[in-house]
C-alpha positions as CSV (number, residue, x, y, z in Angstrom):
1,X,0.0,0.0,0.0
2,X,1.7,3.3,-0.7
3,X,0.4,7.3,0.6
4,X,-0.8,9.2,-2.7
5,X,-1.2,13.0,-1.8
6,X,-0.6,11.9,1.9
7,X,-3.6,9.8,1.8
8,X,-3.3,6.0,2.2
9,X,-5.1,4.1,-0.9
10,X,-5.3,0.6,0.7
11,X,-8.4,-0.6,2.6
12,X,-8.0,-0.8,5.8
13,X,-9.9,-0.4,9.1
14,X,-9.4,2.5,11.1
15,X,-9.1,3.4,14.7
16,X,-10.3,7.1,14.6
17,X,-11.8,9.2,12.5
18,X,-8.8,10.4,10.8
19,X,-6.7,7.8,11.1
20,X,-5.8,3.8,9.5
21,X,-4.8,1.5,11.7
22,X,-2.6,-0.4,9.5
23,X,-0.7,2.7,9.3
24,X,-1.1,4.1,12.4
25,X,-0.8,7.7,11.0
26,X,-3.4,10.0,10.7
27,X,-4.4,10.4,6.7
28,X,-7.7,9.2,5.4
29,X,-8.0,5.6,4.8
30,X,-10.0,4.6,2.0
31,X,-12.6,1.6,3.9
32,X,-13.8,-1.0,2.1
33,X,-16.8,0.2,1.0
34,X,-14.7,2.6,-0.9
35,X,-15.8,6.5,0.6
36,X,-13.1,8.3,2.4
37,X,-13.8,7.5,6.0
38,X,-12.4,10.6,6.7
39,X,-15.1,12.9,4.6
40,X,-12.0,14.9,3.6
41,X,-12.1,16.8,6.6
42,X,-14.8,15.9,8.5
43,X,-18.5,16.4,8.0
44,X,-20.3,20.0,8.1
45,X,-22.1,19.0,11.2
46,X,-23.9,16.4,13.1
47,X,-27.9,16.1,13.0
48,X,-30.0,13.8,15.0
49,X,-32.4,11.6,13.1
50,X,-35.0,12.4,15.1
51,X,-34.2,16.0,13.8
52,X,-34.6,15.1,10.1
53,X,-37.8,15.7,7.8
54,X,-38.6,12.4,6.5
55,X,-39.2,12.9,2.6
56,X,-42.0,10.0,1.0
57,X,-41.0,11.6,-2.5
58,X,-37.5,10.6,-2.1
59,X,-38.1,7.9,0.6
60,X,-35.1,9.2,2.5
61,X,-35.0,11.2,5.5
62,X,-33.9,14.9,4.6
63,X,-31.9,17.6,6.4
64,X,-32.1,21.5,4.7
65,X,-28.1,21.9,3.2
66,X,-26.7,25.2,3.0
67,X,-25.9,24.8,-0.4
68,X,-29.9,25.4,-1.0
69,X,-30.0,21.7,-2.1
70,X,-30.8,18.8,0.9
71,X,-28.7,16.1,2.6
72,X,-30.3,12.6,2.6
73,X,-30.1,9.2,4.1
74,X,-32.2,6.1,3.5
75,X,-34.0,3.8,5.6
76,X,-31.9,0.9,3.6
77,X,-28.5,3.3,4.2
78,X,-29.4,3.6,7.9
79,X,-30.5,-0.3,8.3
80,X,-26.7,-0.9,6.5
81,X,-25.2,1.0,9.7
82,X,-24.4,4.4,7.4
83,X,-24.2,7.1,9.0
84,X,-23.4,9.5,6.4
85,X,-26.1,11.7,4.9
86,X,-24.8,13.2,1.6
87,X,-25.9,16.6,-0.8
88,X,-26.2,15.5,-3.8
89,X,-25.3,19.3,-5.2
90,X,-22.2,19.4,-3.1
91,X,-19.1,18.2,-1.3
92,X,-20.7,18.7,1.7
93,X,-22.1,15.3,4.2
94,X,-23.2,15.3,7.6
95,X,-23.4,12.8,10.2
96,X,-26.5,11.5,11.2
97,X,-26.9,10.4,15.3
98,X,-29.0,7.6,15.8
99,X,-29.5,4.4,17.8
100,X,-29.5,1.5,15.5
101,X,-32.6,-0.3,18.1
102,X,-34.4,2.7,17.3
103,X,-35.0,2.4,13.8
104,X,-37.8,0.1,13.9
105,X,-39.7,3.0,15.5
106,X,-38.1,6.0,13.6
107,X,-38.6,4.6,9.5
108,X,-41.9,4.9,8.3
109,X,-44.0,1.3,7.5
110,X,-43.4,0.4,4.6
111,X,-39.8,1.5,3.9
């Protein structure tokens, strides 16, 4: 595995945030899912689910991005463990807070 731009390229698990633990140095890690674990310097800020709009249009609950545009995450990302609500107009992600146990009563029937 070799650092590119100071950023590991292998897949690897990692013990923080903004480190690999292969490496043991902080640089993003690409995981194996292949998204920067990282976000590229972290995410714009951390929302609650229970603070999101859930969208039926888009089946994915919704949180008002500064960009104008809105960040999203899915009942199916949030089931996965994700935790990562993106903008699909910009670069910008935020994490979403939940309790995994919760879901059952937070995702609307059906989804």
């Amino acid at each position: 595995t070799a650092y590119i731009g100071g950023r590991c390229d292998g897949v690897h698990v990692q013990t923080r945030s903004d480190q690999c633990a292969t490496h043991a140095r902080s640089v993003p890690c690409y995981s194996s899912i292949g998204r920067v674990e990282a976000t590229m310097g972290g995410s714009y800020d951390e929302v609650d689910l229970e603070d999101m709009d859930w969208n039926a249009e888009m089946g994915a609950f919704t949180y008002q991005c500064p960009c104008g545009d809105l960040f999203f995450i899915t009942p199916d990302d949030l089931r996965g463990g994700e935790e990562i609500g993106h903008c699909p107009s910009c670069s910008l992600v935020i994490t979403v807070v939940y309790d995994a146990e919760d879901l059952v009563k937070i995702i609307p029937e059906g989804f």
